[in-house]
C-alpha positions as CSV (number, residue, x, y, z in Angstrom):
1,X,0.0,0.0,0.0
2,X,1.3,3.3,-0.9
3,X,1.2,5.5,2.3
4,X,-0.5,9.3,1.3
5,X,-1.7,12.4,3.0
6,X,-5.4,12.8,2.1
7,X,-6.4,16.8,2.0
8,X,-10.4,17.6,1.3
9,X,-9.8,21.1,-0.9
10,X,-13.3,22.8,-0.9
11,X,-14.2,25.3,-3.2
12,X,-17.2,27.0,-4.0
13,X,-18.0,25.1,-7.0
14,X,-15.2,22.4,-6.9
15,X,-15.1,20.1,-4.2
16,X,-11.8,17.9,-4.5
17,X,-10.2,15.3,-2.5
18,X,-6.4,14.9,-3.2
19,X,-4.0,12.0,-2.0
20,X,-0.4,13.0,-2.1
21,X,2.5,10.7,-1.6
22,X,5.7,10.4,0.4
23,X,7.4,12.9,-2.3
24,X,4.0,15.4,-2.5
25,X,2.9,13.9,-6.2
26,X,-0.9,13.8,-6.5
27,X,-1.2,10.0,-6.7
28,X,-5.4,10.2,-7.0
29,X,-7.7,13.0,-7.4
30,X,-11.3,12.7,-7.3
31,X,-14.1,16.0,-7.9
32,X,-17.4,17.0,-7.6
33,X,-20.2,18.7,-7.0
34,X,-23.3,19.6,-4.7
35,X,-26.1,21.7,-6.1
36,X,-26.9,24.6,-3.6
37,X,-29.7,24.5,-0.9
38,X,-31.7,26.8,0.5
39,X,-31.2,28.4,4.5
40,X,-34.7,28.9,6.1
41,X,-34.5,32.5,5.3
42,X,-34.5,31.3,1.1
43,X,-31.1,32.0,0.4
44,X,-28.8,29.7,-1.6
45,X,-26.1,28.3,0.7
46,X,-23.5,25.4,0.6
47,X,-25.3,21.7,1.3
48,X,-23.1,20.8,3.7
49,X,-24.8,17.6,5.1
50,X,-24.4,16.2,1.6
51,X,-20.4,17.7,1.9
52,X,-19.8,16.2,5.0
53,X,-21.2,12.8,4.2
54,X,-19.0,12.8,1.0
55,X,-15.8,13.8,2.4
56,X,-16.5,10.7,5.2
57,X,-17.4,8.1,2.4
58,X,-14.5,9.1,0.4
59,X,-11.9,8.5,2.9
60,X,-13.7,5.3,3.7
61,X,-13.8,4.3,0.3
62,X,-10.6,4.8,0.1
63,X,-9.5,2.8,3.3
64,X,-11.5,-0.1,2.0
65,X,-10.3,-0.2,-1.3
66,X,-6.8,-1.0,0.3
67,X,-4.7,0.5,-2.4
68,X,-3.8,3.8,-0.3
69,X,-2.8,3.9,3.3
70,X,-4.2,7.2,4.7
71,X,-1.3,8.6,7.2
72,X,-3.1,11.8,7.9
73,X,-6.0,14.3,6.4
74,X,-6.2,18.2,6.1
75,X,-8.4,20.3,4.6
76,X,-8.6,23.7,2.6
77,X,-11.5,25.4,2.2
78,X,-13.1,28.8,1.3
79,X,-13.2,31.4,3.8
80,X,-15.7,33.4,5.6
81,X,-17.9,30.5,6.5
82,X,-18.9,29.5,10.1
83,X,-20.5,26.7,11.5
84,X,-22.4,26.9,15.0
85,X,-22.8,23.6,17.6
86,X,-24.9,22.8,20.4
87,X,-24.4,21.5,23.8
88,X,-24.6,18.0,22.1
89,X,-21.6,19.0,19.1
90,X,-24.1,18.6,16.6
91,X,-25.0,21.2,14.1
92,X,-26.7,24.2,14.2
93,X,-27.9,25.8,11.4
94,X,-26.9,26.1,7.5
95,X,-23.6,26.7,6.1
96,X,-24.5,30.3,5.6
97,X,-23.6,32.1,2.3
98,X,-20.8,34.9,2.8
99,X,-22.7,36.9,-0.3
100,X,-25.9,36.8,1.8
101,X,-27.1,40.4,2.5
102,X,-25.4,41.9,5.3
103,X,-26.7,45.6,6.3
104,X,-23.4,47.7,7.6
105,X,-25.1,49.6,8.9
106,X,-27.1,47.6,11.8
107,X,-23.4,47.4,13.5
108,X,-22.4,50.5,13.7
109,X,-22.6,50.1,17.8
110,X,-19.3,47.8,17.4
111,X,-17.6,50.1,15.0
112,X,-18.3,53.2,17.1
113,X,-17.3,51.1,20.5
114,X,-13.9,50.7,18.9
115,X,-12.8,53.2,17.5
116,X,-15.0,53.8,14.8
117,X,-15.1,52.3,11.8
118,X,-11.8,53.7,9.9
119,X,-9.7,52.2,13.0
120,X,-11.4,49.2,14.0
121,X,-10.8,47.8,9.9
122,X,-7.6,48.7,10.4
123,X,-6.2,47.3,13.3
124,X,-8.5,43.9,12.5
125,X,-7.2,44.2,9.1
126,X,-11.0,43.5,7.8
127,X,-12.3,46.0,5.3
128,X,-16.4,46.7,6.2
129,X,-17.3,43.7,4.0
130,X,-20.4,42.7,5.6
131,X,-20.8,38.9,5.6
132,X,-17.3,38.5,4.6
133,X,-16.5,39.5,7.9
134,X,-17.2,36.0,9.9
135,X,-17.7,38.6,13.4
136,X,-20.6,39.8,11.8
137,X,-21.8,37.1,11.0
138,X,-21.6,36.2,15.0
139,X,-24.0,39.3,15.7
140,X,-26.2,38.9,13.1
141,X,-27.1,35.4,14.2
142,X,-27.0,36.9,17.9
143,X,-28.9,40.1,16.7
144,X,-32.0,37.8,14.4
145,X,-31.9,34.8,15.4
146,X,-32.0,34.4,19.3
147,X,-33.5,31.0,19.1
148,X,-30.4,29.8,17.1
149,X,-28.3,31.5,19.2
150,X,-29.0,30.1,22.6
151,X,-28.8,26.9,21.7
152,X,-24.6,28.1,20.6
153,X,-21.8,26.4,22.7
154,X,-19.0,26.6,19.9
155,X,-18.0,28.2,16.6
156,X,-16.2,26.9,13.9
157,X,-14.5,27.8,10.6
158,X,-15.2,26.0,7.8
159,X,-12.1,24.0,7.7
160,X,-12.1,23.2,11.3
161,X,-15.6,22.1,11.6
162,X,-14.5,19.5,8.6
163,X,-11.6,18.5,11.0
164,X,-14.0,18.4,13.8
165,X,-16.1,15.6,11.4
166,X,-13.1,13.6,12.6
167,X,-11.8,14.2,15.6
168,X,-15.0,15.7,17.5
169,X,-12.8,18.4,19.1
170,X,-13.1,22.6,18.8
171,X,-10.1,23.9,17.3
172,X,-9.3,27.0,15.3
173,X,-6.2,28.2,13.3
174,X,-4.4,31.4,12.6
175,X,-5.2,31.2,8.7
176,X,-8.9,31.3,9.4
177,X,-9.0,34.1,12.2
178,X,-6.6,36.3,10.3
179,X,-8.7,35.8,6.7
180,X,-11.0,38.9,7.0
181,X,-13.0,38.2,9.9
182,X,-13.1,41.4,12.2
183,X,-12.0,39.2,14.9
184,X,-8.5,39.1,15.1
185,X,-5.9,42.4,16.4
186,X,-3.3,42.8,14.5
187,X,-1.5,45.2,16.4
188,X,-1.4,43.0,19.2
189,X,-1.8,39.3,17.2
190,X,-4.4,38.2,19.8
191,X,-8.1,37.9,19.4
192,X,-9.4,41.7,19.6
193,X,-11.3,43.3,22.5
194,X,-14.4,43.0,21.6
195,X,-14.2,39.2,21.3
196,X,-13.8,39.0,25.3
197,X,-15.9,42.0,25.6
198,X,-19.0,39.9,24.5
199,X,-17.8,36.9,25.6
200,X,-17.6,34.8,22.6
201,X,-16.4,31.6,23.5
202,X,-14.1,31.2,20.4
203,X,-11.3,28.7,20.4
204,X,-7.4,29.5,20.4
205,X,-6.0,28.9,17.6
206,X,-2.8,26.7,17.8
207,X,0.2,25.9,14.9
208,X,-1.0,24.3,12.0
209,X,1.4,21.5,12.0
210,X,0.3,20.0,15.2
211,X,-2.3,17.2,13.9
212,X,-4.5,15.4,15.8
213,X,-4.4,11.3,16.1
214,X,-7.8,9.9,15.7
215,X,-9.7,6.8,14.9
216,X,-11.6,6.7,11.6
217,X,-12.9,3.4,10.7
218,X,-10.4,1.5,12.7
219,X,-7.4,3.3,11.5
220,X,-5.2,5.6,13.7
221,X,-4.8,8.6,11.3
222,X,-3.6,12.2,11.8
223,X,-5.6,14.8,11.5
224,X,-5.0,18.3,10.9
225,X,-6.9,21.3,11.6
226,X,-7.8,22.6,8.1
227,X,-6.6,26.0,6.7
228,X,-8.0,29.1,4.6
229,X,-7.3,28.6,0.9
230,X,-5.6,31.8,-0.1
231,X,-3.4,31.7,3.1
232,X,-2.8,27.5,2.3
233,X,-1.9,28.5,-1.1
234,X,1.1,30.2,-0.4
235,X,3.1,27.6,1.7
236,X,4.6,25.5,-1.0
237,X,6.3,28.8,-2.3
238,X,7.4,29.7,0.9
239,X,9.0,26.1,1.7
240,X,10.5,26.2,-1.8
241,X,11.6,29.9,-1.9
242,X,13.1,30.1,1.9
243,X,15.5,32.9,2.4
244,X,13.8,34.8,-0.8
245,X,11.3,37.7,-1.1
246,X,8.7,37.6,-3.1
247,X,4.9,38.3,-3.9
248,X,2.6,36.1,-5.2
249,X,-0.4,36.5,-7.4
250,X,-3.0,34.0,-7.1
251,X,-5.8,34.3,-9.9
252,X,-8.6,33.4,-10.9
253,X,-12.2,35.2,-10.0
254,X,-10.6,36.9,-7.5
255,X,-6.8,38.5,-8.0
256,X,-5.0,38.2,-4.6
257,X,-1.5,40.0,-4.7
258,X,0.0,38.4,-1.3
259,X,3.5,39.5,0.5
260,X,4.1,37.7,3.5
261,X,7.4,39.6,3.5
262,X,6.0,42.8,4.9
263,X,6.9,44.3,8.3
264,X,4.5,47.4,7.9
265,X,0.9,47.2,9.9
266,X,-1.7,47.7,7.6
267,X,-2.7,51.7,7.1
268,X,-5.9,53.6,6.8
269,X,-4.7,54.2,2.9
270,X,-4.1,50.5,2.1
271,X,-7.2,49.4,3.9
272,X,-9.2,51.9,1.9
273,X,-7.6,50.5,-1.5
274,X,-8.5,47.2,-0.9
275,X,-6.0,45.8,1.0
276,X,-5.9,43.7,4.1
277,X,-4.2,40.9,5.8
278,X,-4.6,37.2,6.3
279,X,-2.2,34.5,8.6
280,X,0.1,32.7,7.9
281,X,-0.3,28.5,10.1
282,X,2.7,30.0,12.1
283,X,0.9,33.3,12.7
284,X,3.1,35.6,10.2
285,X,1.1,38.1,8.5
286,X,0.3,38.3,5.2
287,X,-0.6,41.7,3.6
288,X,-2.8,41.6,0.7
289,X,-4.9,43.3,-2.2
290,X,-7.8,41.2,-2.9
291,X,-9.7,42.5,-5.9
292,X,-12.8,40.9,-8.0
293,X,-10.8,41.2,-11.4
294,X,-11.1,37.4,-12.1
295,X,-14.9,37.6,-12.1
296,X,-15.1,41.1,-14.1
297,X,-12.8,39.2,-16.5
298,X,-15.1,36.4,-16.8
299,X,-18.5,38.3,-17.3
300,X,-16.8,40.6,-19.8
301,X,-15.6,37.2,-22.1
302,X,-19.4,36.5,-21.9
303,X,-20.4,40.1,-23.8
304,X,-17.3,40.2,-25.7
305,X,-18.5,36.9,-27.5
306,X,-22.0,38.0,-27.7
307,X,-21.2,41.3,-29.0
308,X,-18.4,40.5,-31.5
309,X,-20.1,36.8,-32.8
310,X,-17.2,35.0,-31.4
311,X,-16.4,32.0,-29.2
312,X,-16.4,33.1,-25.5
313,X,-12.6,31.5,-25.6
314,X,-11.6,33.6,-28.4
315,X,-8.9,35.8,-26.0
316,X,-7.2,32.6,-26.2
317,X,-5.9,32.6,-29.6
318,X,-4.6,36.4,-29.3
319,X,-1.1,36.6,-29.9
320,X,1.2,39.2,-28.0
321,X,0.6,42.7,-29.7
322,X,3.5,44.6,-27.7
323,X,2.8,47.7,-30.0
324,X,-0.8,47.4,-28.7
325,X,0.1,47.6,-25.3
326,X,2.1,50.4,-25.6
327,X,-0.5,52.1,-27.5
328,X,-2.6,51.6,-24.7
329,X,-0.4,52.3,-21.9
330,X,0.5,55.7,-23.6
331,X,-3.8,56.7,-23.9
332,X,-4.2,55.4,-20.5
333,X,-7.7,55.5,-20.5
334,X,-10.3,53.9,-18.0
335,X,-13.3,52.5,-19.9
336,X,-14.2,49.1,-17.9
337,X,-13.3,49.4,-14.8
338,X,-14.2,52.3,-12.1
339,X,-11.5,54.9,-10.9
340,X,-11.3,53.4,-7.0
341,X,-12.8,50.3,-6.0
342,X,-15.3,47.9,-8.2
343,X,-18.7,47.4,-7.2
344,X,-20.1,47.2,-9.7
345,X,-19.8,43.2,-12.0
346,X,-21.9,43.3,-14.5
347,X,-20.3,43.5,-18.1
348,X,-21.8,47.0,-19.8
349,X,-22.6,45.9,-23.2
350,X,-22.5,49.8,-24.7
351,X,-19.2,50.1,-23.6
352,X,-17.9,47.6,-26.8
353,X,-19.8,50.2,-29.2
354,X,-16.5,52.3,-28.6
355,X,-14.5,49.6,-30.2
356,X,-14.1,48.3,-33.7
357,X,-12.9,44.9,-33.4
358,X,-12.6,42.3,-30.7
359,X,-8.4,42.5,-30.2
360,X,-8.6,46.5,-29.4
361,X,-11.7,45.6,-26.6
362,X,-9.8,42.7,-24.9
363,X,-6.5,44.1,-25.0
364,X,-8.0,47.3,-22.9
365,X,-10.0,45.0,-20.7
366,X,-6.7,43.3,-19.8
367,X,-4.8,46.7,-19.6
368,X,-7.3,47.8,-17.1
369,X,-7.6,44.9,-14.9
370,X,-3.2,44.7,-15.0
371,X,-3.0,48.3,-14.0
372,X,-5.1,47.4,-10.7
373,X,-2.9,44.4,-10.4
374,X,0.5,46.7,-10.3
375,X,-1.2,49.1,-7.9
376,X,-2.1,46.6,-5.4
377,X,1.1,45.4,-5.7
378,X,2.7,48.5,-4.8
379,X,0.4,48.8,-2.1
380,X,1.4,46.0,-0.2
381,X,5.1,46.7,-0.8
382,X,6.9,48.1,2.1
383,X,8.4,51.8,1.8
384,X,12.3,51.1,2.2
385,X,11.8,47.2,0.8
386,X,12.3,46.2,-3.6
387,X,10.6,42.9,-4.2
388,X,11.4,41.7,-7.7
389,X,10.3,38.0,-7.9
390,X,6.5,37.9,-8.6
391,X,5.2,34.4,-9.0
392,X,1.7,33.7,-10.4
393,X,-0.5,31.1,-9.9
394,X,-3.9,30.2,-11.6
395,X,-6.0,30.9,-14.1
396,X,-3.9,34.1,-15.6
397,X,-0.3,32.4,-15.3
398,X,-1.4,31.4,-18.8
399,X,-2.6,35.0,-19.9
400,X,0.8,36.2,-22.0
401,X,-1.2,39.3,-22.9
402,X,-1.7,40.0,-18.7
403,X,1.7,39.3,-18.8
404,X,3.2,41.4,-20.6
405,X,1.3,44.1,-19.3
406,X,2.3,43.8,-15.9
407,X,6.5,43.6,-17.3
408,X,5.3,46.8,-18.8
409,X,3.8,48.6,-16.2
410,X,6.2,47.9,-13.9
411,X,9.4,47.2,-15.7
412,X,11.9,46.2,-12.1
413,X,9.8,43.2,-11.2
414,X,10.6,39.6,-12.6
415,X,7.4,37.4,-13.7
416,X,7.8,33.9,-12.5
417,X,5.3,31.0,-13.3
418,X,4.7,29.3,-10.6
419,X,5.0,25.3,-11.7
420,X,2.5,24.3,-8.5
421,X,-0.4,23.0,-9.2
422,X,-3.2,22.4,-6.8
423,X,-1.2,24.8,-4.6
424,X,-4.4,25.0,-1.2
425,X,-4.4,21.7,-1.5
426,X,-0.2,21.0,-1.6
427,X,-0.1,23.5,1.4
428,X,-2.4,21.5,3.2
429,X,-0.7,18.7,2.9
430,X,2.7,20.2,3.2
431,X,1.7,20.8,7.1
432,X,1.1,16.9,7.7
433,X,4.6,16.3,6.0
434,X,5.8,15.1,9.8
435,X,2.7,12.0,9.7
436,X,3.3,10.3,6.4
């Protein structure tokens, strides 16, 4: 039997289980996925039942089928997702959707009991994004629905409530509380005041690396606490790259520009451009722009085609027009995307009247969207610091037109590829390294 490290990689349309060897090759990979349900209030949100009943048949499966001998599991999973138990452990209520509407507004109290709402973002490194902020989604539940709420004796993160499937204990790690969540001081790297102020009950989170030996189906197996995917997907560049700045840019529908290298706190300026911070499993910071480029990318291929009579994967077969680019770069115009932040994704159809031919319209979509890329960049660079090496990973590693763009815009940083594949779910695994 071929002993592997079994990680459960949960997207928000993918959901993948991995087994990686001794030597971190995927030996299997198996995907699916669950149609959406509805909470009681008639929003769409994750089936997680039907999720956690997969993930335990799979690894059983597995077991039974004999050829794989399961040393220990992790998990990687989207972010901004909590799960509530009762006195009994068992589940609450629905996996609740982080684009569920979330009015601001209603919490103002905590904002102004902290500083207001300029400082508390700051030093919690959580831009006011409603229900991506996991702390409001505490106080909404407390705030609307008391008869959920009473019945609370723990919270979990996504990826820890997956571990708990396993292992039946309350855990938390530093990749989830430092992903966004308006729970987590970064000034002081501790749980913020107003955590203990209302006496949340949340768990400590502990090292990532420090698994947990259970019994699953008559196996002793190792089991780790589970990780935020952006944060996971950074590890295997930061095992391979030690001693070596850099700045990674994961894509796909959204652009994350990640530097784990920086020494700066976050400022009101960054935070106000987008930026933020998530953890590292060790507890390092990681300051970040996290835009929605990917998806205005992907809705803008849809009118492109439309528009233009053309197959949707028509920016595909576009060569590199350098003189293009130049062109572009020179007229600097804005056309697409908005001057500060994007709120608004939905393509805008009599915009491509402006345009003659499909090569012009893409070529300033990209232009756009790589401009916002370099500035969050040099947002999240420190002052007195040069980072040259940017490695990226995803969907737009294979985008020579973004490419070139970016070696354009900024013309003292070096584009590197980054060879990982499945890189939240290799992180994951990365951190059971000392159980296989």
């Amino acid at each position: 039997m071929i002993n592997v490290i079994a990680v459960i990689d949960i997207g928000k349309t993918n959901k993948k289980i991995l087994l990686f060897d001794e030597e971190f090759e995927v030996v299997y990979r198996n995907a699916t996925r669950f149609d959406e349900i509805l909470d009681e209030d008639g929003y769409p949100c994750d089936d997680i039942e039907s999720i956690g009943n997969w993930i335990q048949n799979e690894i059983i499966r597995i077991q039974e089928e004999g050829k794989y001998c399961i040393k220990a599991i992790n998990f990687s999973t989207h972010g901004a997702s909590l799960i509530y138990l009762d006195n009994n452990g068992d589940r609450i209520t629905p996996l609740y959707n982080y684009l569920k509407p979330l009015d601001i507004e209603a919490y103002n109290e905590l904002y102004d009991s902290y500083g207001g709402k300029e400082e508390f973002s700051r030093k919690t490194a959580s831009p006011a994004y409603g229900m991506l902020n996991t702390g409001l989604q505490i106080l909404k539940l407390q705030k609307e629905k008391p008869a959920f709420w009473k019945k609370v004796t723990a919270i979990l993160h996504y990826p820890q409530y997956l571990s708990y499937l396993f292992t039946r204990q309350i855990t938390a790690d530093f990749t989830s509380v430092g992903a966004h969540t308006a729970t987590w001081d970064f000034d002081k790297m501790t749980y913020h005041k107003w955590i203990l102020d209302s006496k949340l009950n949340l768990p400590i989170p502990q090292n990532g690396k420090e698994a947990i030996i259970s019994n699953f189906n008559g196996q002793q197996i190792a089991i780790g606490k589970g990780l935020h995917d952006s944060s996971s997907s950074i590890i295997p560049l930061l095992e391979k790259e030690k001693n070596k700045d850099f700045i990674l840019l994961s894509t796909g529908t959204w652009i994350i520009a990640m530097n784990p290298f920086s020494k700066e706190t976050l400022t009101q300026h960054q935070l106000q451009n987008n930026c933020l911070c998530f953890m590292t499993p060790e507890k390092q910071q990681i300051k970040s722009s996290m835009q929605f480029l990917g998806k205005i990318h992907e809705v803008y291929l849809e009118a492109l085609s439309t528009y233009f009579k053309v197959d949707i994967n028509s920016h595909l077969q576009l060569g590199v027009n350098k003189k293009l680019c130049k062109e572009l770069i020179y007229e600097n115009s804005r056309v697409f995307l908005s001057e500060g932040i994007d709120e608004d994704f939905e393509a805008h159809s009599d915009l491509l009247a402006y345009y003659a031919n499909y090569e012009t319209t893409y070529y300033q979509l990209i232009f756009e969207i790589s401009k916002k890329v370099i500035n969050g960049i040099k947002l999240i660079s420190d002052k007195n610091t040069s980072i040259r090496d940017v490695y990226i990973s995803g969907g737009f590693n294979k985008n020579l037109i973004f490419i070139t763009f970016l070696k354009l815009l900024k013309s003292d940083i070096v584009i590197k590829i980054s060879d990982c594949k499945n890189e939240s779910a290799l992180g994951a695994a990365m951190l059971m390294k000392d159980y296989i």
